[in-house]
ChimeraX commands (.cxc) that place a marker at each C-alpha (Angstrom):
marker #1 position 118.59,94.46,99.54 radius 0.5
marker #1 position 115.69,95.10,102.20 radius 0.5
marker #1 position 112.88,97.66,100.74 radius 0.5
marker #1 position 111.33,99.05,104.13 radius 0.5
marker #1 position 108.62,101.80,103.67 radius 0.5
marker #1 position 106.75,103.30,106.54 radius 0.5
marker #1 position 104.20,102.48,108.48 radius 0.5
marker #1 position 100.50,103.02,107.22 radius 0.5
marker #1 position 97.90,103.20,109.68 radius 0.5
marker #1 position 94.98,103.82,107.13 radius 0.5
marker #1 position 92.22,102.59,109.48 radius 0.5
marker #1 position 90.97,104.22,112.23 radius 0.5
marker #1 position 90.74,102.96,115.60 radius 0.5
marker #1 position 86.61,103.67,115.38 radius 0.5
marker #1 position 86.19,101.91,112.38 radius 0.5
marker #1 position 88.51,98.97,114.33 radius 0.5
marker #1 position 86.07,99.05,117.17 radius 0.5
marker #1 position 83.13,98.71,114.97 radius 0.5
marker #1 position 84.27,95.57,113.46 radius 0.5
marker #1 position 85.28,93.77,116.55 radius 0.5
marker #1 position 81.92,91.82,116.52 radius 0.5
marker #1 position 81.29,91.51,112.45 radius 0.5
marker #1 position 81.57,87.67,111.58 radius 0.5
marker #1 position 83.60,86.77,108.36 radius 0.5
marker #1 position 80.65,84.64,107.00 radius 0.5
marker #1 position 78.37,87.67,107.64 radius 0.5
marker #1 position 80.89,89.67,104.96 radius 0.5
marker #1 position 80.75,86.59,102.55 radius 0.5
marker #1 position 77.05,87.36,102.24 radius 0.5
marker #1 position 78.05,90.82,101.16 radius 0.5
marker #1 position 81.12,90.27,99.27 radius 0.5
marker #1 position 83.45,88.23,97.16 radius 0.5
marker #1 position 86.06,90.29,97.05 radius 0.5
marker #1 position 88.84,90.50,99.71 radius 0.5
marker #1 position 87.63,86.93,101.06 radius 0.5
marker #1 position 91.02,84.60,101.82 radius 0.5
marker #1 position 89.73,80.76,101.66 radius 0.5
marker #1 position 92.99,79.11,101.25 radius 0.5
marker #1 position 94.23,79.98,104.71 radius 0.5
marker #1 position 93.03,78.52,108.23 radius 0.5
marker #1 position 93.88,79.43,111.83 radius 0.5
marker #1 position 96.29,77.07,113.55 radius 0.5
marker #1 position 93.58,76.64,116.65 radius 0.5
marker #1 position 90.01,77.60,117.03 radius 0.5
marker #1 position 88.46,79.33,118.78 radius 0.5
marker #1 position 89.85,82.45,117.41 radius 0.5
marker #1 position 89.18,86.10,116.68 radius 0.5
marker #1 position 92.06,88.37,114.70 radius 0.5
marker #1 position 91.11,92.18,114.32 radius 0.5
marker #1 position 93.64,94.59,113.38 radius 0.5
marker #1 position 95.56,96.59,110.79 radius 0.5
marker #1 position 97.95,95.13,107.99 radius 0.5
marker #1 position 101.45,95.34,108.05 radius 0.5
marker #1 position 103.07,93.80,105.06 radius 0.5
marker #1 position 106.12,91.72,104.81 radius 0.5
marker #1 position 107.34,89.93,100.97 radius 0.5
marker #1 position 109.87,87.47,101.09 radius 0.5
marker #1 position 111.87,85.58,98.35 radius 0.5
marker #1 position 110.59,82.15,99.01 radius 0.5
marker #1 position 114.31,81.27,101.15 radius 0.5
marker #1 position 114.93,84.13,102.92 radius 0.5
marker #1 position 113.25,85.05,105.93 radius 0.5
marker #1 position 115.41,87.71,107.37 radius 0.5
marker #1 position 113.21,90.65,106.76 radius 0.5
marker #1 position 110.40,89.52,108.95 radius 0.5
marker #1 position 112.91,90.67,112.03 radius 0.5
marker #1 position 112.44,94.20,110.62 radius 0.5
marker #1 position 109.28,94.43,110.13 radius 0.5
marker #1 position 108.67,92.66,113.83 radius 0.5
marker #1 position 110.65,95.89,114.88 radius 0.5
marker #1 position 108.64,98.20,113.49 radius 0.5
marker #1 position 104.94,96.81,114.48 radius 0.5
marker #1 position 103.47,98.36,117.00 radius 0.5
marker #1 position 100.46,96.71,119.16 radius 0.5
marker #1 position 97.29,95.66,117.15 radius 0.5
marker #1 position 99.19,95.69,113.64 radius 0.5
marker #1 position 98.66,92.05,111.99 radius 0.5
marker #1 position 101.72,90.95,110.12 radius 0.5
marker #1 position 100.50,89.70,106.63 radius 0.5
marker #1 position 103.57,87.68,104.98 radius 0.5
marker #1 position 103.56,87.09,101.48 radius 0.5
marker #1 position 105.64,83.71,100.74 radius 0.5
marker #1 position 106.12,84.28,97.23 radius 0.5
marker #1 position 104.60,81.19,96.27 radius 0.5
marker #1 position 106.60,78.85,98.30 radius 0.5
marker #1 position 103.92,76.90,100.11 radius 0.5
marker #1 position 106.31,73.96,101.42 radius 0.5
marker #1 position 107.94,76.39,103.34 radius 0.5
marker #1 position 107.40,77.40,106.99 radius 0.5
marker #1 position 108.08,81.29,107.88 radius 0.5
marker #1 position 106.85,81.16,111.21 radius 0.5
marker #1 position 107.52,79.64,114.27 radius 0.5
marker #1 position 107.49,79.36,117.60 radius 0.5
marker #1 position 110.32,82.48,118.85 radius 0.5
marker #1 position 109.33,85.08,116.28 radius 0.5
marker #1 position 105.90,84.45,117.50 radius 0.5
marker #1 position 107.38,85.26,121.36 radius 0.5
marker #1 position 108.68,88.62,119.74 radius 0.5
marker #1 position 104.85,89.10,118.12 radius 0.5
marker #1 position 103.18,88.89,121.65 radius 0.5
marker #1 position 106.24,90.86,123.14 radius 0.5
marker #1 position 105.04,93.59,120.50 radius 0.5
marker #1 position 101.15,93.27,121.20 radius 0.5
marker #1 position 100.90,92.01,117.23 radius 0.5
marker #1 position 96.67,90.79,116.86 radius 0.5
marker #1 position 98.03,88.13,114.53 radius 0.5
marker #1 position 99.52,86.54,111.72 radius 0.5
marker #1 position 98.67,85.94,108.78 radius 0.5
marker #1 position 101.03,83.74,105.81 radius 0.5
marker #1 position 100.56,82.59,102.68 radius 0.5
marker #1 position 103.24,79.68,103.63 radius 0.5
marker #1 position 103.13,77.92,106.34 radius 0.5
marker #1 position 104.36,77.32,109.91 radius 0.5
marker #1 position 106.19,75.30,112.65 radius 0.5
marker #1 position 106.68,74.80,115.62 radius 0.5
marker #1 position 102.93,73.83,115.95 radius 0.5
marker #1 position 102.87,72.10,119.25 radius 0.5
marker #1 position 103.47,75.58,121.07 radius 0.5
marker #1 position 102.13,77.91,118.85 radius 0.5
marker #1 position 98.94,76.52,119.93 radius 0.5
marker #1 position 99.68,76.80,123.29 radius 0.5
marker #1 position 99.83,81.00,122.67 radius 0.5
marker #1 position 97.33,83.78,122.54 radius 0.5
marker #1 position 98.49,84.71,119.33 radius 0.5
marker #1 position 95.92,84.10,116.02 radius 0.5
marker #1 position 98.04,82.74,113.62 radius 0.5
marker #1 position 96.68,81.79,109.94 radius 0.5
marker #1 position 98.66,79.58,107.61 radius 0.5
marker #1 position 98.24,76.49,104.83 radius 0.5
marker #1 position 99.54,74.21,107.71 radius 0.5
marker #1 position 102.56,73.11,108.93 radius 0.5
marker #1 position 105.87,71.78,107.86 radius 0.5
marker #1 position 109.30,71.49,109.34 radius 0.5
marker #1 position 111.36,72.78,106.56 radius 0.5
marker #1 position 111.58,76.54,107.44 radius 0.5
marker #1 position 113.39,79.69,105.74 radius 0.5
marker #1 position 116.24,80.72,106.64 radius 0.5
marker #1 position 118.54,83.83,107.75 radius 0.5
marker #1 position 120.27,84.99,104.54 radius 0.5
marker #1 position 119.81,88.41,104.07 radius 0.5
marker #1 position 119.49,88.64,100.13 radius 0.5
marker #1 position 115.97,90.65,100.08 radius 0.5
marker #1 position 112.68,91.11,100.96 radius 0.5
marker #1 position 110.13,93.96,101.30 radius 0.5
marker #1 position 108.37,95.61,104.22 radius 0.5
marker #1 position 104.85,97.74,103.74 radius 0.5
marker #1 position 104.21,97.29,100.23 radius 0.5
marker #1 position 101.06,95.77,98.59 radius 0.5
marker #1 position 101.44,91.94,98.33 radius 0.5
marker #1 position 98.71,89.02,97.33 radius 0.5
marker #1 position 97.75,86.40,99.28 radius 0.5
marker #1 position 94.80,83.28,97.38 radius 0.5
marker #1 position 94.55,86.57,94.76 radius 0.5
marker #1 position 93.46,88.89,97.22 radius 0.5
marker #1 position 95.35,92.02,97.23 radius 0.5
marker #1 position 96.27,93.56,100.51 radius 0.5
marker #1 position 97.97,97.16,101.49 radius 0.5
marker #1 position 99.30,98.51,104.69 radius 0.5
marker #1 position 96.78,99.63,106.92 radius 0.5
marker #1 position 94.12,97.19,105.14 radius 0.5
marker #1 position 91.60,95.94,107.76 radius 0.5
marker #1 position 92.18,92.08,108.38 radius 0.5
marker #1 position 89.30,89.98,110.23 radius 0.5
marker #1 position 89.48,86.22,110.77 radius 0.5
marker #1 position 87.67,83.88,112.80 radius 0.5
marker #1 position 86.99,80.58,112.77 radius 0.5
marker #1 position 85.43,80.40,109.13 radius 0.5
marker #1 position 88.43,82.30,107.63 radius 0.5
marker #1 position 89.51,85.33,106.61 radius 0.5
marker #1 position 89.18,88.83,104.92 radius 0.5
marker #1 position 91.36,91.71,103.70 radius 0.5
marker #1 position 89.25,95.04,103.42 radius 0.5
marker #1 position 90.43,98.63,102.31 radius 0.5
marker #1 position 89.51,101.15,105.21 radius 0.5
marker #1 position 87.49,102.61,102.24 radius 0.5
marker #1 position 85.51,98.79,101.44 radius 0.5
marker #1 position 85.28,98.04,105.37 radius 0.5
marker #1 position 83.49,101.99,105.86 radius 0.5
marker #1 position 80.65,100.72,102.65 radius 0.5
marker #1 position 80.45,96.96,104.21 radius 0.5
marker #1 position 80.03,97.92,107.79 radius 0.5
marker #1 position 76.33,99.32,108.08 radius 0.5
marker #1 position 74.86,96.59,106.12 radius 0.5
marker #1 position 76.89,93.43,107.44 radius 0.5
marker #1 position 75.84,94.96,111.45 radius 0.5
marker #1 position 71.85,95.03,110.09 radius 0.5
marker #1 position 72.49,91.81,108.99 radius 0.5
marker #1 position 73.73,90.31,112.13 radius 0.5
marker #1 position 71.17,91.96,113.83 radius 0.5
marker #1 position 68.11,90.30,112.07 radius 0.5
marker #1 position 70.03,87.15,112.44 radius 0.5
marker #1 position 70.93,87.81,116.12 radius 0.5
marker #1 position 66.32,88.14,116.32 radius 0.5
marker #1 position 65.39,85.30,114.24 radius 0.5
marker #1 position 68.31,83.63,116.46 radius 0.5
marker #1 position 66.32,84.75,119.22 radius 0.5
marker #1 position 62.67,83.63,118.01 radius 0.5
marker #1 position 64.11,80.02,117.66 radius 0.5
marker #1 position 65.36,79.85,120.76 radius 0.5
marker #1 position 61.88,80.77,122.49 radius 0.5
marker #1 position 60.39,78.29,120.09 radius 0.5
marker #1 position 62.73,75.15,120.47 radius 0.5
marker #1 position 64.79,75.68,123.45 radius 0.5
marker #1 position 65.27,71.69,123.04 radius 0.5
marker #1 position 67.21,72.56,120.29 radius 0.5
marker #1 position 70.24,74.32,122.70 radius 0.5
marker #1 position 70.56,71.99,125.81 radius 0.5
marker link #1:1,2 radius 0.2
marker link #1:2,3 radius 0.2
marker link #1:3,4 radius 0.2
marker link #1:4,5 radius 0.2
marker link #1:5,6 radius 0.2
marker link #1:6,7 radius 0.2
marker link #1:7,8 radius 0.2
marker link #1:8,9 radius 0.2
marker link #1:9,10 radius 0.2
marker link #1:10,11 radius 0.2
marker link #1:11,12 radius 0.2
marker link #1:12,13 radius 0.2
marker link #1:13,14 radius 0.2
marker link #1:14,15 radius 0.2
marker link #1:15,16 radius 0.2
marker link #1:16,17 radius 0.2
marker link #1:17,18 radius 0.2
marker link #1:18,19 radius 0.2
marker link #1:19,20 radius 0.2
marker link #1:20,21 radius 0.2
marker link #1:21,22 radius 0.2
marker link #1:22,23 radius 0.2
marker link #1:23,24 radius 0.2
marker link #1:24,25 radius 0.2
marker link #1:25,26 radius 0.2
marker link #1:26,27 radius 0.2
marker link #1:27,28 radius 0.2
marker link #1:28,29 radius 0.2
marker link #1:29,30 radius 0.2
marker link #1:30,31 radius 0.2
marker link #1:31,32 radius 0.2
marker link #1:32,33 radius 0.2
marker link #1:33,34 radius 0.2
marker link #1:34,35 radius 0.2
marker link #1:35,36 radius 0.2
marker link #1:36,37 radius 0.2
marker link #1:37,38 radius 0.2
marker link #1:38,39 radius 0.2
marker link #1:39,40 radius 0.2
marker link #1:40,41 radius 0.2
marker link #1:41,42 radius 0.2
marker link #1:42,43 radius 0.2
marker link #1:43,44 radius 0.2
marker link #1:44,45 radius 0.2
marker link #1:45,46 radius 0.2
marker link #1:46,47 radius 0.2
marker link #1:47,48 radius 0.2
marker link #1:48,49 radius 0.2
marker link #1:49,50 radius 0.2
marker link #1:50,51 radius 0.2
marker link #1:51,52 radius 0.2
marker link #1:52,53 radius 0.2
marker link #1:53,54 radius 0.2
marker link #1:54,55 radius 0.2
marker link #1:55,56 radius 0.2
marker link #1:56,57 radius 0.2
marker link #1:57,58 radius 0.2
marker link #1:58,59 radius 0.2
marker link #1:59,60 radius 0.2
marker link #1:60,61 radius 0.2
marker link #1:61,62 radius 0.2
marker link #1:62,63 radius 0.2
marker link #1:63,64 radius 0.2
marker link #1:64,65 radius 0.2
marker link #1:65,66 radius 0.2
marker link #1:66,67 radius 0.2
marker link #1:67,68 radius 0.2
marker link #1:68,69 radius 0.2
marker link #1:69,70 radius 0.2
marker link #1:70,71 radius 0.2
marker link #1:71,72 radius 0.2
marker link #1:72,73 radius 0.2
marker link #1:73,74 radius 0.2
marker link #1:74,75 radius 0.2
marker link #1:75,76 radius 0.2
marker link #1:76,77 radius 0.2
marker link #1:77,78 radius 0.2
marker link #1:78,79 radius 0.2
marker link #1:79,80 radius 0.2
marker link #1:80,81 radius 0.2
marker link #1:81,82 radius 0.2
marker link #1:82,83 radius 0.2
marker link #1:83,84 radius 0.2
marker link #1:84,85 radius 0.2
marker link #1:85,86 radius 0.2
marker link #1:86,87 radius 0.2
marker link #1:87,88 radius 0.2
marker link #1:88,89 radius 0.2
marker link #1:89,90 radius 0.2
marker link #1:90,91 radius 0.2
marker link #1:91,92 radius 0.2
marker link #1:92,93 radius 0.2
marker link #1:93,94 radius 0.2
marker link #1:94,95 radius 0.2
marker link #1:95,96 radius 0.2
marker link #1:96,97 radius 0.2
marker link #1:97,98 radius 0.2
marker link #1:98,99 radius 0.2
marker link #1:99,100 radius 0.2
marker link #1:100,101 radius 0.2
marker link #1:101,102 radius 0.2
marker link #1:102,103 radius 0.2
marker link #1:103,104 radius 0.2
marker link #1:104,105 radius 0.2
marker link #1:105,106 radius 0.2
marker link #1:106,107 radius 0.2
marker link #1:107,108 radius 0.2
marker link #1:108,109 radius 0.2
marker link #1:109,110 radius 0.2
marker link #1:110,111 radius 0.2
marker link #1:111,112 radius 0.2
marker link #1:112,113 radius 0.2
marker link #1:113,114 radius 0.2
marker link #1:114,115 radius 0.2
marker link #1:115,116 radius 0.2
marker link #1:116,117 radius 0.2
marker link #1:117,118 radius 0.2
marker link #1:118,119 radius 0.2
marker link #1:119,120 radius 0.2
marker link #1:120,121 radius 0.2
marker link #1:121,122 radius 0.2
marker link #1:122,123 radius 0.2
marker link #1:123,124 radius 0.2
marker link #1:124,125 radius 0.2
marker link #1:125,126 radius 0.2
marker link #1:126,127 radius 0.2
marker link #1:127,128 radius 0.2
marker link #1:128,129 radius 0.2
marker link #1:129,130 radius 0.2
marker link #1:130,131 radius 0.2
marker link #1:131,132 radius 0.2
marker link #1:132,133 radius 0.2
marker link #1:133,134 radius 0.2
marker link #1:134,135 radius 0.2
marker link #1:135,136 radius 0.2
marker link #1:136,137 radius 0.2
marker link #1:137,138 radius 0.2
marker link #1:138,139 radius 0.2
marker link #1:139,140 radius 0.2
marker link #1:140,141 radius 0.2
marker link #1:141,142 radius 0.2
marker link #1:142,143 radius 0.2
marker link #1:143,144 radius 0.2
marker link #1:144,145 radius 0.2
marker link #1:145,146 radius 0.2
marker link #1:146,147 radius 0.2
marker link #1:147,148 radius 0.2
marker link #1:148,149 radius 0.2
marker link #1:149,150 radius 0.2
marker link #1:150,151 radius 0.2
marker link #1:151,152 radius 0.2
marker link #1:152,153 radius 0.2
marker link #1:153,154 radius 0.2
marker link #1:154,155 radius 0.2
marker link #1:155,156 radius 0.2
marker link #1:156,157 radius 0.2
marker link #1:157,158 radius 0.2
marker link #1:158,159 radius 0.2
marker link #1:159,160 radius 0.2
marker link #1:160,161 radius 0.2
marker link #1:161,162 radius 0.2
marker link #1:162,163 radius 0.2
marker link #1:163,164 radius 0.2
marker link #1:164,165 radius 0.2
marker link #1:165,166 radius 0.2
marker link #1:166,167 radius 0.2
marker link #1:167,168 radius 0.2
marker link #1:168,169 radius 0.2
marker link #1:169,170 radius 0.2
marker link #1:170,171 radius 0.2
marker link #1:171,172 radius 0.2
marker link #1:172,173 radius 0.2
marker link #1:173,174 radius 0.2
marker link #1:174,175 radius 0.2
marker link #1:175,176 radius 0.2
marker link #1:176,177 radius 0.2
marker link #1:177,178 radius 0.2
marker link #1:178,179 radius 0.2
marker link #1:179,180 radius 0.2
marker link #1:180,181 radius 0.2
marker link #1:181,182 radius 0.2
marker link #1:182,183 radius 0.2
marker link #1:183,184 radius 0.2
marker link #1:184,185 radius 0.2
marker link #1:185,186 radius 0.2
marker link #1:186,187 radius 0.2
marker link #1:187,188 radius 0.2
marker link #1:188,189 radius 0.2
marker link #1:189,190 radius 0.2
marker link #1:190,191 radius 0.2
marker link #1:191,192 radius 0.2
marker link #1:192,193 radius 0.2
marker link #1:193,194 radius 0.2
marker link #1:194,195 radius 0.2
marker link #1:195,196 radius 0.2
marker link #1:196,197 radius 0.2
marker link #1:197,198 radius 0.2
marker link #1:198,199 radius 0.2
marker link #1:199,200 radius 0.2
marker link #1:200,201 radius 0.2
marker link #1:201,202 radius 0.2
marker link #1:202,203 radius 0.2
marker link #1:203,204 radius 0.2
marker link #1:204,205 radius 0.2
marker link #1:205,206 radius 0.2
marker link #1:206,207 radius 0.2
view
């Protein structure tokens, strides 16, 4: 049986905007909690900004990842609990055609993935514990859709802010993003200056 709530859009498109430049590293100098180490993107570069939707499967079955691919919209970043099954791949390369058909900002699973020779060839951040070629499979016994799952022990709800880049990952409450936001952009900014002074100093050191 499929449990499928609504969608939650709990952060606002400001607050979105405001983070598009805030480096993960810069929020693990603020913060422990909501940081998600055990997970890294399947290329770098990267940059993922956007807005949690939620997806638990039991550890087999895959099917309920089609519904919740029909109900993103663009920007949402599909977060898909594995239920522990990390030999497992979830993702692959057509459900991540029907991702950038839906202007998805990413992936994020707590499994892993296939298809890894074109998934890198796509605009599409996609975080993961790797790659395998054992994959779930179409079943239909259950599986959840917006609900609070856990991903490394972090707990994430719909509408939670997700940011990832190439040093990882975090899962932030609109509520936690709004308290982290002034002093992670003061941060950067005396960073971005001392940056600058070095640069003046020892331009040697950038050729």
């Amino acid at each position: 049986m499929f449990d499928i709530n609504p969608r939650t859009t709990a952060a606002s498109p400001e607050l979105l905007a405001r983070y598009r430049d805030v480096a993960t590293s810069t929020l693990g100098h603020l913060t422990d909690f909501g940081a998600i180490v055990g997970l890294t993107p399947l290329r770098r570069p990267v940059r993922l900004l956007g807005s949690a939707l939620t997806v638990r499967i039991p550890h087999l079955d895959g099917s309920v990842i089609r519904r919740a691919l029909e109900m993103a919209e663009p920007g949402d970043v599909l977060v898909i609990d594995v239920s522990g099954d990390e030999r497992r791949a979830c993702w692959g390369e057509l459900r991540s055609y029907a991702a950038l058909r839906k202007g998805l900002a990413g992936v994020v699973t707590s499994g892993r993935v296939t298809d890894a020779a074109e998934l890198v060839r796509l605009n599409l951040p996609v975080y993961s514990r790797g790659t395998s070629p054992l994959t779930t499979r179409a079943v239909n016994l259950e599986g959840e859709v917006n609900v609070p799952v856990a991903i490394d022990g972090v707990a994430i709800s719909p509408g939670d802010l997700i940011i990832g880049d190439d040093d990882g990952l975090f899962a932030l409450s609109p509520a936690r993003a709004e308290a982290l936001l002034v002093p992670a952009l003061d941060k950067q900014a005396r960073e971005a200056e001392r940056r600058r002074e070095l640069m003046e100093a020892h331009p040697e050191w950038w050729r």
